[in-house]
Backbone as numpy.savetxt, mean C-alpha at the origin, in Angstrom:
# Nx Ny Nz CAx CAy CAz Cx Cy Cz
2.84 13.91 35.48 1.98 15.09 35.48 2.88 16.32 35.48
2.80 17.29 34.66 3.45 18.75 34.42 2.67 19.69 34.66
3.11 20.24 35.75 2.33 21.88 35.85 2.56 22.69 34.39
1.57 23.50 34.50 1.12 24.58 33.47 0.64 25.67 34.18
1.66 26.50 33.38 1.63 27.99 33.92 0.37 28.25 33.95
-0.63 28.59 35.03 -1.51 29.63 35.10 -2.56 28.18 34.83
-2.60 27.03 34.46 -3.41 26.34 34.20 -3.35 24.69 35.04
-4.27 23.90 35.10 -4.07 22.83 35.81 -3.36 21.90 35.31
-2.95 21.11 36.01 -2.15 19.94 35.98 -2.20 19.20 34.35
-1.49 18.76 33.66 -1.59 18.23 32.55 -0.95 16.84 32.45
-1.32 16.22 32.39 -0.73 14.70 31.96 0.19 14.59 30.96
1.19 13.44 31.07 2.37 13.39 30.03 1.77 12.71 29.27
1.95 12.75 28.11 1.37 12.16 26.41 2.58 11.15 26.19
2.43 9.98 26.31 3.06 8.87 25.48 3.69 9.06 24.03
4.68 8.74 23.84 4.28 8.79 22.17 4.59 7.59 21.80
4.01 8.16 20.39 3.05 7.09 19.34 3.95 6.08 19.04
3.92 4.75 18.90 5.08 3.85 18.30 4.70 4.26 16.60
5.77 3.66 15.93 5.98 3.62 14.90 5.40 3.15 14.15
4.30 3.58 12.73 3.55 2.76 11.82 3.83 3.16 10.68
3.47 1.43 9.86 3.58 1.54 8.88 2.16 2.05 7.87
1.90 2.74 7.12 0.85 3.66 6.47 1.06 3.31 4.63
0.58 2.22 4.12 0.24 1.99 3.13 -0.38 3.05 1.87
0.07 3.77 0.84 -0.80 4.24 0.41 -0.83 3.93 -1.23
-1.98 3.83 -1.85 -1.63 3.60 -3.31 -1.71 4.55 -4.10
-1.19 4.43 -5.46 -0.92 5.98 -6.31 -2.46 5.87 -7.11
-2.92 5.28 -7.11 -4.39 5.45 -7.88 -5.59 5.90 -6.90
-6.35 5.77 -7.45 -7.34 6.74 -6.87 -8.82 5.78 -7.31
-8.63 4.99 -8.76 -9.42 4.04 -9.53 -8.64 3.45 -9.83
-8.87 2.12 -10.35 -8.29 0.99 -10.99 -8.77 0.74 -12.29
-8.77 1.68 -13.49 -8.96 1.61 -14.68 -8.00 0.47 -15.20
-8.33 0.01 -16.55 -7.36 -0.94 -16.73 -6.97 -0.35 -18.46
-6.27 -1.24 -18.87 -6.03 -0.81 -20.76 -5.60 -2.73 -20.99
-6.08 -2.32 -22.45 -5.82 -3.89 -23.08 -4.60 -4.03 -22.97
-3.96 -5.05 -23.28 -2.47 -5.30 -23.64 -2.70 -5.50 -25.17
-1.72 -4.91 -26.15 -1.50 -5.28 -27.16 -1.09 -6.56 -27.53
-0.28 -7.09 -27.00 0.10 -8.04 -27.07 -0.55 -9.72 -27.23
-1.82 -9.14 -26.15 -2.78 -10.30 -26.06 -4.08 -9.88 -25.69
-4.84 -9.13 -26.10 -6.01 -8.68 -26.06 -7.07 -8.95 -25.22
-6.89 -10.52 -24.96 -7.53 -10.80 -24.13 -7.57 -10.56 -22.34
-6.30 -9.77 -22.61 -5.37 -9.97 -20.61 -5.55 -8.02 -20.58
-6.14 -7.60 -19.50 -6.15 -6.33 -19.38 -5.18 -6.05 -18.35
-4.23 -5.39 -18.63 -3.31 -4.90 -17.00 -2.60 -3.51 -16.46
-2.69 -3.42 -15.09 -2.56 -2.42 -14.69 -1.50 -2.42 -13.97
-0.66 -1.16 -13.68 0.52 -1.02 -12.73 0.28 0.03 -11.18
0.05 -0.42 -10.40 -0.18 0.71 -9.21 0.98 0.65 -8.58
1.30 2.14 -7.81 2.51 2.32 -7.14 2.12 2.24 -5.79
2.66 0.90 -4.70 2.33 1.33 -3.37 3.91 1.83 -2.67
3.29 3.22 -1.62 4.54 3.41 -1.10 4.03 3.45 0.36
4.90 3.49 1.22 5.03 3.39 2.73 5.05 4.86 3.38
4.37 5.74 3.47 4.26 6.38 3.95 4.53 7.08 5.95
4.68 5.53 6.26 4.33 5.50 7.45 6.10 5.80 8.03
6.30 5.63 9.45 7.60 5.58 9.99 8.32 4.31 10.64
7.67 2.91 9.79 7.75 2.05 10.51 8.13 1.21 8.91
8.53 0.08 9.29 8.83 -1.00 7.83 7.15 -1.22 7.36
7.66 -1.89 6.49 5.82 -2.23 5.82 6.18 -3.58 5.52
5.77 -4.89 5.45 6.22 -6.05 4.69 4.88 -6.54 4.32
4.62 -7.01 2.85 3.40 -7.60 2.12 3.93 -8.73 2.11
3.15 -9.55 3.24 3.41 -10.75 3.31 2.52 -11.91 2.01
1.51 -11.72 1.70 0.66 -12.46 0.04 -0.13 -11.28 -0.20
-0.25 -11.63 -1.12 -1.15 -11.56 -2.22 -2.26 -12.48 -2.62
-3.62 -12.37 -2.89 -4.69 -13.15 -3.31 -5.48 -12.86 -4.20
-6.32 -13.30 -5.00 -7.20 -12.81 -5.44 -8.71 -13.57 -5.26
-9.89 -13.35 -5.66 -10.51 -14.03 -5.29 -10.89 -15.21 -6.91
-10.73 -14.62 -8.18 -10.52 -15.62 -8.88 -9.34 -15.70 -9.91
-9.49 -16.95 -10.08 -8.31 -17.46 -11.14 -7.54 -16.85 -12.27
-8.35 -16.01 -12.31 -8.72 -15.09 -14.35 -7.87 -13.92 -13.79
-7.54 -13.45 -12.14 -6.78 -12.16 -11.42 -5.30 -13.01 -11.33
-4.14 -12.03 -11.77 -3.08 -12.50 -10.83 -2.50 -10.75 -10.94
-1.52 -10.97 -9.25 -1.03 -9.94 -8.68 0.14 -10.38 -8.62
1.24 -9.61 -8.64 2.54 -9.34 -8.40 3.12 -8.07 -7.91
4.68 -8.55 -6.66 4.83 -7.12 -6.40 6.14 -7.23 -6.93
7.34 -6.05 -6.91 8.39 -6.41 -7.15 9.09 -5.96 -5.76
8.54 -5.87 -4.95 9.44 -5.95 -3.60 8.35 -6.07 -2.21
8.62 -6.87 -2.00 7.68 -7.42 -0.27 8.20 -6.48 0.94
9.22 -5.87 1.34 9.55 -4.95 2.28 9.53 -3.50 1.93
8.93 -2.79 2.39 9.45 -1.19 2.38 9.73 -1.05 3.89
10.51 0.24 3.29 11.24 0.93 4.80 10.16 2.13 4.63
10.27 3.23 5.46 9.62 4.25 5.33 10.30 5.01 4.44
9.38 5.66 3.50 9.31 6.33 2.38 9.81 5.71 1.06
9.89 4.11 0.77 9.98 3.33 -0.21 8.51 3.13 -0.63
8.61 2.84 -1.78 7.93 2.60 -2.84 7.98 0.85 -3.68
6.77 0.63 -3.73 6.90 -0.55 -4.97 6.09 -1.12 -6.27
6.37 -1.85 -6.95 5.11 -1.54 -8.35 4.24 -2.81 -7.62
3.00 -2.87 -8.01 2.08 -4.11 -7.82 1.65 -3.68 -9.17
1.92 -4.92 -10.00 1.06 -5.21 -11.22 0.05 -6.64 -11.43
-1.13 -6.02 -12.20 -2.10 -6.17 -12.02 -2.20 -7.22 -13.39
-2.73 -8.36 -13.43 -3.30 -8.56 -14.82 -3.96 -9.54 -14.74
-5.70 -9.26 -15.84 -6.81 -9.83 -15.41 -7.33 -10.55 -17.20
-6.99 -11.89 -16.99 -7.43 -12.29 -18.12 -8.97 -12.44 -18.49
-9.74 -11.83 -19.49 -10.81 -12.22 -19.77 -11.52 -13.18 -20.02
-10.77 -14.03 -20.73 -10.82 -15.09 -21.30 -11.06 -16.47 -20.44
-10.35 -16.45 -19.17 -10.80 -17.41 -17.94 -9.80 -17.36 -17.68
């Protein structure tokens, strides 16, 4: 407890441990064909770590078969960045 000038007693404030704060660079998840194969639509989102703590993406899932996800790095430190690409076949 710390006195305060002219005011009552104030309690000491803990501080905050360290977090990690996920954020992604999109806003929507629009997609574009691939040229390549018309049938596979894919997208690239940037996640970065915002937070002051490590971040680690331990999986990835999707809920069907026709989705697959990839990251190119499972750890951030704070203020790293990584791509998650996206690609969703139409076709099955």
């Amino acid at each position: 407890v710390l006195p305060a000038a002219g005011c009552a007693e104030v309690d000491e404030v803990a501080p905050s441990p360290p977090v990690a704060l996920l954020h992604l660079s999109a806003k929507d998840l629009t997609y574009e064909l691939d040229a390549d194969d018309p049938a596979v639509i894919r997208r690239e989102v940037r996640l970065e770590n915002r937070g002051d703590a490590p971040l680690v993406l331990r999986s990835l899932s999707s809920s069907c078969a026709c989705t697959e996800a990839k990251v190119d790095r499972q750890r951030l430190a704070p203020g790293q960045s990584a791509t998650l690409s996206i690609a969703i076949d139409t076709e099955g």
